[in-house]
C-alpha positions in Angstrom: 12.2 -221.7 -108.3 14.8 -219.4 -108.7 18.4 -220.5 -109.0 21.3 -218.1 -108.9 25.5 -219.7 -110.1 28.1 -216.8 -110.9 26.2 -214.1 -113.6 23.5 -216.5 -114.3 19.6 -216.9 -113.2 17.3 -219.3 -114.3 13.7 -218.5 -112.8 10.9 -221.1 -113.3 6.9 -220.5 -112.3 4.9 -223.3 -113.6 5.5 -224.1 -116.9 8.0 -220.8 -117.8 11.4 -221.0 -117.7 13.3 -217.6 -117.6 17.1 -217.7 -118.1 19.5 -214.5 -117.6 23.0 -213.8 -117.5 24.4 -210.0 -116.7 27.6 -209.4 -114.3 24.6 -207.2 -111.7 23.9 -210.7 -110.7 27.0 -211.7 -109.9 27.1 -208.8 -107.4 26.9 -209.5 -103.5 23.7 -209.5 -101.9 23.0 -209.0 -97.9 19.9 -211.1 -97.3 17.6 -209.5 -100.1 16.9 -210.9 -103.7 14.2 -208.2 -106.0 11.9 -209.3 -108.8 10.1 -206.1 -109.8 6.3 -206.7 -110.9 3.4 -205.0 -112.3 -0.3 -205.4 -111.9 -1.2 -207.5 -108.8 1.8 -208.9 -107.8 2.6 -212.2 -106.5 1.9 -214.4 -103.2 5.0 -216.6 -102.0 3.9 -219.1 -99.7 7.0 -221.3 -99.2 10.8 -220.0 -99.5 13.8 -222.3 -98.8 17.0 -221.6 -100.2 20.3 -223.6 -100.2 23.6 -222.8 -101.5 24.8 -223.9 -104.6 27.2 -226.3 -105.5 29.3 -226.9 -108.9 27.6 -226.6 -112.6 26.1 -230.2 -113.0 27.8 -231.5 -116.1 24.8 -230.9 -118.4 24.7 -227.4 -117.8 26.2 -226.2 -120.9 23.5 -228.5 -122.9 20.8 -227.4 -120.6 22.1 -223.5 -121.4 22.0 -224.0 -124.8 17.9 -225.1 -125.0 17.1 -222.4 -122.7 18.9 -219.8 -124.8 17.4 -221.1 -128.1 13.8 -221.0 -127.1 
């Protein structure tokens, strides 16, 4: 699941949790979004996307332990 607010991303596969935060994301995309891999690659079988709404409230806590680990 990858989810994409203002400069921030937070990508989760399984049990990994990525967070980012650079202005690039922020940028306007046309009906692309890139994640560069090595080695084998990787098989998506399901895509949906939605557009996002406001932060949820916890957000800033949720930041914070995602940062930290």
């Amino acid at each position: 699941m990858v989810e994409i607010k203002g400069d921030e991303v937070v990508v989760q596969f399984g049990d990994y949790v990525l967070y980012g935060k650079h202005p690039l994301i922020n940028g306007e995309r046309y009906d692309t979004f890139n994640f560069d891999a090595t080695g084998d690659g990787y098989l998506l079988d399901h895509l949906q996307a939605w557009t996002a709404g406001n932060y949820r409230n916890t957000w800033a806590e949720k930041r914070k332990m995602l940062v930290e680990e």
